[in-house]
C-alpha positions, 0 to 999 in steps of 0.5 A, a space after each residue: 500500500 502506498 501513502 496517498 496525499 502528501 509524501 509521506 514524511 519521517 514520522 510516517 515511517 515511524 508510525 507505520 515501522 512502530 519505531 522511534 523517530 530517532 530510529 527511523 533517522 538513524 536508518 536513512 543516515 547509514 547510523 549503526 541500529 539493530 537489523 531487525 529496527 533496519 529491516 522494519 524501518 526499510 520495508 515500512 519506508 517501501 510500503 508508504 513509498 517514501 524516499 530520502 530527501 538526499 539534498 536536505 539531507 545533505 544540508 544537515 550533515 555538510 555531506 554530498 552523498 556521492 563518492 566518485 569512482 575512477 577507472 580507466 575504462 569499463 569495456 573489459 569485463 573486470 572494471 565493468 564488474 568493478 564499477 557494478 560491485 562499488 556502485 552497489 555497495 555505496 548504493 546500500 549505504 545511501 550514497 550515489 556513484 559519480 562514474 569518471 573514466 579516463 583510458 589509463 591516460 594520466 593527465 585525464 586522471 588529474 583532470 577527473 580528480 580536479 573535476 570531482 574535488 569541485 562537485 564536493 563529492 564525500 570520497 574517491 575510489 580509484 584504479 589510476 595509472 598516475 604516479 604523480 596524482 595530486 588529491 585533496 588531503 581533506 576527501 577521503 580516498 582509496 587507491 586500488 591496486 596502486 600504493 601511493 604511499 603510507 597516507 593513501 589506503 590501497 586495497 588490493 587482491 593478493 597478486 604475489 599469492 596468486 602468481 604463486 598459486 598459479 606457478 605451483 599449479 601448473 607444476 603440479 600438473 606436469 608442466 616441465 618449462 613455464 612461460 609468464 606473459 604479461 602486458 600492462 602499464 609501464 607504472 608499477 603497482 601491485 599487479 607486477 607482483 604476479 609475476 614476481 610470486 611466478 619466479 619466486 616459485 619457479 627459481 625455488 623448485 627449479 624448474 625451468 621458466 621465461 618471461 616476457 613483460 610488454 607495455 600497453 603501447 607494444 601491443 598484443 601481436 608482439 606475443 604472437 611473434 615471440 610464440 611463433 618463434 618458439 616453435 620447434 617441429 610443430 611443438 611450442 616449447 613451452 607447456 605451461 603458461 601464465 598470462 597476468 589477465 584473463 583478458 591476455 589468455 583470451 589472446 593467447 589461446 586464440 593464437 596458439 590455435 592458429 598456430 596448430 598448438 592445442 590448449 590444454 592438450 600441449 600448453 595448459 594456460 592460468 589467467 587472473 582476475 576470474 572473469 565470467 563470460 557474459 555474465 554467466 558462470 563460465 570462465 574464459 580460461 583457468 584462473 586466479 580469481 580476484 575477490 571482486 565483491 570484497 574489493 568493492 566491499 572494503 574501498 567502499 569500507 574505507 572511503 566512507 570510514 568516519 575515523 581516519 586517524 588510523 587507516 591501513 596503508 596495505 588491504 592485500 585480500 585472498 584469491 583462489 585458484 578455479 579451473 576453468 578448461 585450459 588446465 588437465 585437472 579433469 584429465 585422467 592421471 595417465 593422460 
């Protein structure tokens, strides 16, 4: 049933809740109250169609109720699904997104940080590749995978872990030489940590590896190149890769079966980030999977945090390894 006449007011809620006032107030300023008062308070407000006048309140507590969020892009399906996740839980907590986007290019970086710091957002999240960024000390901000410094929280998946994971799972799967592959940002960050994990444990068990690290601006057709030059007598010589995204495996695949060189018969192939084709349950390949909700879970955690006195600098979160038909585990052991 919905309220007829005016719109209904906070005392409305209140009466249709059968809660205090204060209560009711409590809820819709994202203040700590016992689930059972939020849920009452929230269905009552959803029977009488009332909805939360966030400019006056806004007036009242000095606050915008938006958080900006930065990323490159969200044509590849990982920032999509970062976006989505960050949107959602700031959605719960009574805030709204202000989406900005920059294709990785930096100067475009400073100018979506100058142009959300002059709309009075409440806090930033961002994935940039600005090294030099300039923010305003007084709005809160979240980096994510790029450590800035002991005064920027950065919250990050456990990439040197999952680049681990990865090297110990195609061994244990019978590779015997394992490639790394990985194009990016020529700006470090957490993310090169994958492959240091990779070389960690392929120098620790011995076994014999390569890698080859190309900048965004050299393309993914160099790989091609360097594949096709490992060729010997229609064998690649490698047996074992690990591409530091899903989305560089998807590349990879597709030009290993151009070269007549079967996956996972002759090279068993390991992505990471855990990103589903259309949004199904599918993978593109096998995978370490990145924890995206729980990224989007603490950024918005943080940013939003009233106490600021003690933030973390580092929030490395676990991953986990999920095969997804580009590695033998299905294989029979005489395979």
């Amino acid at each position: 049933m919905r309220h007829k006449g005016n719109n209904p007011t906070m005392k409305d809620v209140a009466r249709e809740a059968g809660v205090a006032l204060g209560t009711v107030s409590k809820v819709f300023n994202g203040l700590p109250v016992g689930d059972s008062y939020r849920e009452k308070v929230e269905e009552a407000a959803k029977r009488l169609g009332y909805q939360v006048n966030s400019y006056a309140r806004g007036l009242k507590t000095n606050k915008t109720y938006t958080v900006a969020l930065i990323l490159p892009c969200v044509t590849d399906p990982f920032f999509a699904l970062l976006a989505e996740h960050t949107s959602l839980c700031l959605a719960k907590r009574g805030y709204r997104t202000l989406l900005s986007l920059t294709g990785s290019d930096p100067e475009a970086e400073q100018a979506c940080i100058r142009m959300v710091e002059q709309n009075k957002v409440d806090g930033i999240i961002s994935l940039t590749y600005n090294p030099d960024l300039e923010v305003n000390g007084q709005i809160p901000f979240v980096s994510i995978d790029r450590y800035f410094s002991s005064e920027v929280p950065c919250v990050a998946s456990d990439n040197f872990g999952g680049g681990q994971m990865a090297a110990e799972k195609l061994i244990s799967l019978g590779c015997k030489k394992l490639l790394f592959l990985r194009i990016g940002s020529n700006v470090s960050g957490e993310t090169d940590k994958r492959g240091i994990g990779f070389q960690t444990v392929c120098q620790n068990k011995q076994v014999p590896f390569e890698m080859l690290m190309l900048e965004d601006s050299q393309g993914f057709e160099t790989f091609r190149t360097f594949l096709e030059a490992h060729i010997r007598d229609g064998k690649l010589e490698f047996d074992g890769i690990f591409c530091n995204t899903d989305r560089l495996a998807y590349y990879i695949i597709g030009y290993l079966r151009e070269l007549g060189i079967r996956v996972p018969e002759d090279v068993q192939i390991i992505g990471f980030d855990g990103v589903r084709q259309f949004n199904s349950e599918d993978l593109y390949c096998s995978t370490i999977v990145q924890p995206m909700a729980q990224l989007a879970e603490t950024s918005v955690d943080i940013v939003l945090r009233e106490d600021r006195s003690n933030l973390p600098s580092l929030i490395c979160l676990p991953v986990s390894y999920v095969p997804g038909g580009t590695t033998k585990e299905s294989w029979p052991a005489n395979t």
